[in-house]
C-alpha positions as CSV (number, residue, x, y, z in Angstrom):
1,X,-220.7,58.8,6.0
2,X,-218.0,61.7,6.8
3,X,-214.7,61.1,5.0
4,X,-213.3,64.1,6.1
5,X,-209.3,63.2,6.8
6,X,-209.3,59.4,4.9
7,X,-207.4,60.8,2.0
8,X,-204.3,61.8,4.5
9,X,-204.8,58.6,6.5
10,X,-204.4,56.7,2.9
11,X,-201.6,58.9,2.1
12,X,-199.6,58.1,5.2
13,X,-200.5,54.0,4.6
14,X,-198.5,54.3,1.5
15,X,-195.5,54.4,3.7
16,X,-193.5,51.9,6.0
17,X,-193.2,52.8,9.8
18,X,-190.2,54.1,10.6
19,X,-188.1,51.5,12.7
20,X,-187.3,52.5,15.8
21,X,-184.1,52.3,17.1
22,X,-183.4,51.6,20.7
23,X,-180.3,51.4,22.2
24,X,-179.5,49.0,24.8
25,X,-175.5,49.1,25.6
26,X,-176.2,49.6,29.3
27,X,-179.5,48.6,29.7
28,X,-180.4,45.6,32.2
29,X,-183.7,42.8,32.5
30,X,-186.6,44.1,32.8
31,X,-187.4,41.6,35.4
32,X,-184.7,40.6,37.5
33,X,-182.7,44.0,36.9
34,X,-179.2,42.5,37.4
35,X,-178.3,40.8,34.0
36,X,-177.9,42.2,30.6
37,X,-180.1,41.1,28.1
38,X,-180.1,38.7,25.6
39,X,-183.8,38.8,23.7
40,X,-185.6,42.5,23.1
41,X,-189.2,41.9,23.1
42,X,-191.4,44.1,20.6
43,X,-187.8,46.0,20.4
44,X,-188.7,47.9,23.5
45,X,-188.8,45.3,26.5
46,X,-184.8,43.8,27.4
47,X,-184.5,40.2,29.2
48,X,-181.8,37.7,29.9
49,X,-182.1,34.3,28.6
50,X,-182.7,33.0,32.0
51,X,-185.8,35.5,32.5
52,X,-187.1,35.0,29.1
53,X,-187.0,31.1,29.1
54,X,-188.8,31.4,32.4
55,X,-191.7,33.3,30.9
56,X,-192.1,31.7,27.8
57,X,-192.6,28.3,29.7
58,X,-195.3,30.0,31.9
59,X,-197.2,31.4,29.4
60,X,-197.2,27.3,27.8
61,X,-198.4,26.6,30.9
62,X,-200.8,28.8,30.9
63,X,-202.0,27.8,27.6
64,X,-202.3,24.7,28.2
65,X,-204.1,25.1,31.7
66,X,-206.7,26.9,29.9
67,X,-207.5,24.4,27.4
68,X,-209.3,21.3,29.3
69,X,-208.6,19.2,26.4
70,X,-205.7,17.0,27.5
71,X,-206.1,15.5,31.1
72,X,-204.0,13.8,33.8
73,X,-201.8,10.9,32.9
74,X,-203.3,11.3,29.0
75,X,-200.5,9.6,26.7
76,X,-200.1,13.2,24.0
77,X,-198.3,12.5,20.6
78,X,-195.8,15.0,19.4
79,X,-195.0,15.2,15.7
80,X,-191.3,16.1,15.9
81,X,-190.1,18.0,12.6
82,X,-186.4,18.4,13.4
83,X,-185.3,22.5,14.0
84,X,-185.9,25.1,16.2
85,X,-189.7,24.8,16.9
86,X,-189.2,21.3,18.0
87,X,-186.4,21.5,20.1
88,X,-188.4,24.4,21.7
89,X,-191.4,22.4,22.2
90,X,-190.0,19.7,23.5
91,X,-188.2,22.2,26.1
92,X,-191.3,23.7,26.8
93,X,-192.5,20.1,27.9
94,X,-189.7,18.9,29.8
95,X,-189.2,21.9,32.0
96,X,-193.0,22.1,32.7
97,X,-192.6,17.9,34.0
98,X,-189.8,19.1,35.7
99,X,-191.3,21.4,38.1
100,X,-192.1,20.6,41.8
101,X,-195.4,22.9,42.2
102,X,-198.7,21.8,41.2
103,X,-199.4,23.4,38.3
104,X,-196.8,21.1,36.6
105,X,-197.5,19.3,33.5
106,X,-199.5,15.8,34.3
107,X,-199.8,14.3,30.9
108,X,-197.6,12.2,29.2
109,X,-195.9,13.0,25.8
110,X,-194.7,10.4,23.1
111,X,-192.5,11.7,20.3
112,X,-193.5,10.5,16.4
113,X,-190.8,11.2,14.2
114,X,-191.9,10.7,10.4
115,X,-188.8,10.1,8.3
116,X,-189.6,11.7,5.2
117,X,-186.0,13.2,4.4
118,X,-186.5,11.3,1.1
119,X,-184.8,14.0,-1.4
120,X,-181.7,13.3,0.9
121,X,-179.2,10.2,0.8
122,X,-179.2,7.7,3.0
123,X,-176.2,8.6,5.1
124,X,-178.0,12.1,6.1
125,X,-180.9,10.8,6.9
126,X,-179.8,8.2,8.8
127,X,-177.6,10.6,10.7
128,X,-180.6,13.5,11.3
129,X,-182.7,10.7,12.8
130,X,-179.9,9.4,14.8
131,X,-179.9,13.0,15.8
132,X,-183.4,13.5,16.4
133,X,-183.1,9.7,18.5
134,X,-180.4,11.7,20.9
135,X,-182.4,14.6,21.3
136,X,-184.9,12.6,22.6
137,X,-183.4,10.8,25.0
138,X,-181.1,13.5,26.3
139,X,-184.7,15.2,27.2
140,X,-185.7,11.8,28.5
141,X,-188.8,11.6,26.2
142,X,-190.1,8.1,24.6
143,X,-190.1,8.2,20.8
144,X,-191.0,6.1,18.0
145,X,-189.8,6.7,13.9
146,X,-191.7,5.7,11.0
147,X,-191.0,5.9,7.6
148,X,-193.1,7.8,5.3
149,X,-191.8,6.0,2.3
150,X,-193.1,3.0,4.0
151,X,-196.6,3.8,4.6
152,X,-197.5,5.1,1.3
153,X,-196.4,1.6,-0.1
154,X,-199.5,0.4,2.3
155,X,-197.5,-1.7,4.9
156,X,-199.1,-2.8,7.9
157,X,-199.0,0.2,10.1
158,X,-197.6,-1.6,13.4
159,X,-194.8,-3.3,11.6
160,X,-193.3,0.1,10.4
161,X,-193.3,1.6,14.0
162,X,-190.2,1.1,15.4
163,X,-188.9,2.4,19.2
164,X,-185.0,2.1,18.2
165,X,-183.4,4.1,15.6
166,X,-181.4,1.3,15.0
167,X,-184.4,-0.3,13.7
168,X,-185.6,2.4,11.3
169,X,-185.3,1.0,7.6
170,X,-184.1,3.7,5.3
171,X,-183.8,2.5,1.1
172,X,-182.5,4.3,-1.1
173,X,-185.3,4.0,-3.4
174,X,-187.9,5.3,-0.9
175,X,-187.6,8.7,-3.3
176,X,-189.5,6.7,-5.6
177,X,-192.0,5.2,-3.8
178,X,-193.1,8.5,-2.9
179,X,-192.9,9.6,-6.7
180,X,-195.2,6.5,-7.5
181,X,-197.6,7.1,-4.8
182,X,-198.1,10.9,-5.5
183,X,-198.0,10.3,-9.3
184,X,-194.9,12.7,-10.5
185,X,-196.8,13.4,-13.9
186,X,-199.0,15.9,-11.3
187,X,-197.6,19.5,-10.5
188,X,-195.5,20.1,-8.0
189,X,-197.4,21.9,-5.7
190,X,-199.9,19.0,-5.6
191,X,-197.3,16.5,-5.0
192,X,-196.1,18.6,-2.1
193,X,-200.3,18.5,-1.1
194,X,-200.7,14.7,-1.4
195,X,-197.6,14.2,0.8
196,X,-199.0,16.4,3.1
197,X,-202.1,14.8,3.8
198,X,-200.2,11.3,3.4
199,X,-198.5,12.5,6.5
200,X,-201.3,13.8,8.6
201,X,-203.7,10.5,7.7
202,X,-200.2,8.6,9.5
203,X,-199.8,10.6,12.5
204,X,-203.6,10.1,13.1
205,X,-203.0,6.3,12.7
206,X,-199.4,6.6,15.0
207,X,-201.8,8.2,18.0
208,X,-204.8,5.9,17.6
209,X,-202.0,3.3,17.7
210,X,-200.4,4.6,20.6
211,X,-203.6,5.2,22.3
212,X,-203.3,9.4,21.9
213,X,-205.7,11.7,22.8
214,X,-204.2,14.6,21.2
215,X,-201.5,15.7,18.6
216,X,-198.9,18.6,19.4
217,X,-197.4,19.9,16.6
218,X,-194.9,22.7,15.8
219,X,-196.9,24.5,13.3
220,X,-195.9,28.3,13.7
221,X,-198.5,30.8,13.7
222,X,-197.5,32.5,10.4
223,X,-197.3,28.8,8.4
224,X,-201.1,27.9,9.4
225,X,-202.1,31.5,8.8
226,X,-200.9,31.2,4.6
227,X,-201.9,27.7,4.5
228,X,-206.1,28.7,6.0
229,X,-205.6,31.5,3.1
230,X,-204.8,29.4,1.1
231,X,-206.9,26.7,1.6
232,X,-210.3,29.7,1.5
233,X,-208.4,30.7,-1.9
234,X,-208.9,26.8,-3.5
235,X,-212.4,27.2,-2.2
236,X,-211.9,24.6,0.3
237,X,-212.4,26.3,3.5
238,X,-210.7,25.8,6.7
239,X,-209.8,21.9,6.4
240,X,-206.7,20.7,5.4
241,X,-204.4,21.4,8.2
């Protein structure tokens, strides 16, 4: 084959792209052309937070419209993880109920929040699920909480799903429950593994328990990118998500 050139491509790979700088003092949306703009898109394309909230929430739409996976009136769990992907999730799904056309949103979404905060004191974890409780009912959305510490310890599933925060048990010796369970004489980063899957064999129980069809979670793209690497590194292909 011809290799005429690849040693100045190679040559001009060994260097960064020069960021572009744009400036956008007097610039206005790029789709409704009267507001200034609040989020720059591929640092090239200017909208207002009204504009850009309006086409991120079509495009979930739109996504989800493709995928015949989750059907009319379908109870959907959602693992809620505290931060910003939740709370833009759970956005996501409240405006799409919201809307008066028919391409609205027709199934029904239950929030799971898995306390597992453990590494924490009690009085912050009590008051991040309190939190996560008001959240959830300022968006109007059903929830339940379970304790990690809790199912690790083998209690019966049902009598550690509570629909009140109120009712939430928090110890201050769940920290080593989990410890026991994951057997702290093991590294670190399979500790971290074994929690992991602790909490994915859970929410599969929550939505079987619920009656589920499907699991939303806020898994970023970048996150379940290095965790499929890593999981091909190990030699354990593409499970473990």
């Amino acid at each position: 084959m011809c290799s005429v050139g690849d040693d100045v491509d190679e040559e001009k790979a060994k260097f960064m792209q020069k960021k572009i700088t744009l400036n956008f003092t007097n610039a206005l949306c790029i789709k409704c052309r009267t507001l200034k703009p609040q989020v720059i898109l591929h640092n090239q394309y200017p909208y207002c937070k009204a504009c850009f909230l309006s086409g991120t929430v079509h495009k979930f739409k739109a996504l989800l419209g493709k995928n015949r996976v989750v059907r009319p009136n379908e109870s959907v769990l959602i693992h809620h993880k505290t931060g910003h992907a939740s709370t833009a999730l759970l956005h996501f799904l409240r405006t799409g109920l919201d809307l008066n056309t028919p391409k609205k949103i027709r199934f029904k979404p239950i929030i799971a929040y898995i306390e597992n905060n453990y590494e924490l004191n009690v009085e912050d974890r009590t008051h991040i699920s309190r939190q996560v409780s008001d959240e959830a009912e300022r968006l109007n959305f059903p929830i339940v909480f379970i304790n990690l510490a809790q199912y690790v310890t083998k209690s019966n599933l049902p009598s550690i799903v509570h629909e009140k925060v109120e009712d939430l048990r928090i110890d201050p010796d769940d920290n080593m429950k989990i410890r026991a369970a994951v057997k702290s004489n093991s590294t670190l980063t399979t500790q971290t593994e074994i929690v992991h899957y602790f909490e994915r064999e859970l929410l599969l129980k929550v939505a079987k328990h619920l009656g589920c069809q499907c699991i939303f979670t806020t898994d970023l793209g970048i996150d379940i990118a290095s965790q499929l690497l890593k999981n091909v590194t190990l030699g354990r292909g593409c499970g473990g998500f």
